[in-house]
Every structure is written in structure tokens, then in C-alpha cells.
matplotlib code that plots the C-alpha trace (Angstrom):
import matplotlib.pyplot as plt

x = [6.4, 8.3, 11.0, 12.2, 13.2, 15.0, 12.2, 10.4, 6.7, 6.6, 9.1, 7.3, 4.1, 5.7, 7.1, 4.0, 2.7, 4.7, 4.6, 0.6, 0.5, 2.6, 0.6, -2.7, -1.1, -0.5, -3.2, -2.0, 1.7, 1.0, -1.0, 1.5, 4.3, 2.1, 0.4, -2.9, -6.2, -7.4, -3.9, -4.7, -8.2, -6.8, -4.1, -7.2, -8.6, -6.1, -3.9, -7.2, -9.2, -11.6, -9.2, -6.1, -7.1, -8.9, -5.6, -4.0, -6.8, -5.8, -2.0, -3.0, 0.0, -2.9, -3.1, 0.5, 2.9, 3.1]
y = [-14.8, -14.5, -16.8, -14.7, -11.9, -14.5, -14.5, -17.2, -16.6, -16.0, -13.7, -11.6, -11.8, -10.1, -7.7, -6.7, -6.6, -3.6, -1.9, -2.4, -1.1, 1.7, 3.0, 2.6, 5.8, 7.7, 10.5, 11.4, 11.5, 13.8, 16.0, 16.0, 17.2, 20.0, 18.4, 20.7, 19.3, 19.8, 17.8, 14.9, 14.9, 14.7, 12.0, 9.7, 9.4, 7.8, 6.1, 4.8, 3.7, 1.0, -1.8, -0.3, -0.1, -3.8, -5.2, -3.3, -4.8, -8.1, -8.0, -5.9, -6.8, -8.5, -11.5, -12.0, -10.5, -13.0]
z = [-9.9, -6.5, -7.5, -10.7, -8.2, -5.9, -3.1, -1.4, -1.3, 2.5, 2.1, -1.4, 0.5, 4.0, 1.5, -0.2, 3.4, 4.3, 1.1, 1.8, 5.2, 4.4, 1.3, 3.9, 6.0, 2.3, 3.2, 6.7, 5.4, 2.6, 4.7, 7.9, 5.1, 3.7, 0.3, 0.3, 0.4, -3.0, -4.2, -1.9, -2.9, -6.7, -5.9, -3.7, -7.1, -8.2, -4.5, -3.7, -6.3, -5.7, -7.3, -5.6, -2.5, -2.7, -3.2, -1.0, 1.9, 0.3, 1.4, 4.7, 7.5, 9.6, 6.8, 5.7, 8.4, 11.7]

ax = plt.figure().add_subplot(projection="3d")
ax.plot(x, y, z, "-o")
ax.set_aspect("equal")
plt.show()
């Protein structure tokens, strides 16, 4: 599908490699700018959910970013 938004698919997966690794760090962001606990514990449920965060893994910098 990377072609109907004008991307090569080195260049989609890259990007998906950044968003990836920058959604990774979502817990210690949200608790460096104040988010309580009990709120990150409620958004994890949902940020990290099994199937989330296995895709997330999937497109980790380590695989796609060279």
C-alpha cells in the first residue's frame, strides 16, 4: 500500500520504524510530563496491548532502519 501514499517501500518501512521506536518510549514520556500512574496504567491497556505492541516489535528501528 506504500505506493498510494507516494512512498517507496524502504522508505514506508523506515517510516513505520520511527513512528515504532518512538511509541516504544510512550510510558517514560507520559510520566516525565506528569500523566499519573493510574492514567498510564489505563492508557498501557490499550498503547500496549499484546497485538499492538507485537507489531510495534515487528517494525522495531533494529529491523528496518540501516
Amino acid at each position: 500500500m506504500c505506493t498510494q501514499f507516494g512512498l517507496t517501500r524502504a522508505k514506508a518501512q523506515g517510516d513505520v520504524a520511527v513512528v515504532a521506536a518512538a511509541v516504544a518510549g510512550w510510558r517514560e514520556h507520559f510520566a516525565e510530563v506528569g500523566v499519573s500512574p493510574r492514567d498510564i496504567e489505563q492508557l498501557e491497556e490499550q498503547i500496549d496491548r499484546p497485538f499492538l505492541r507485537k507489531r510495534r516489535e515487528e517494525f522495531g528501528p533494529k529491523r528496518w532502519v540501516k
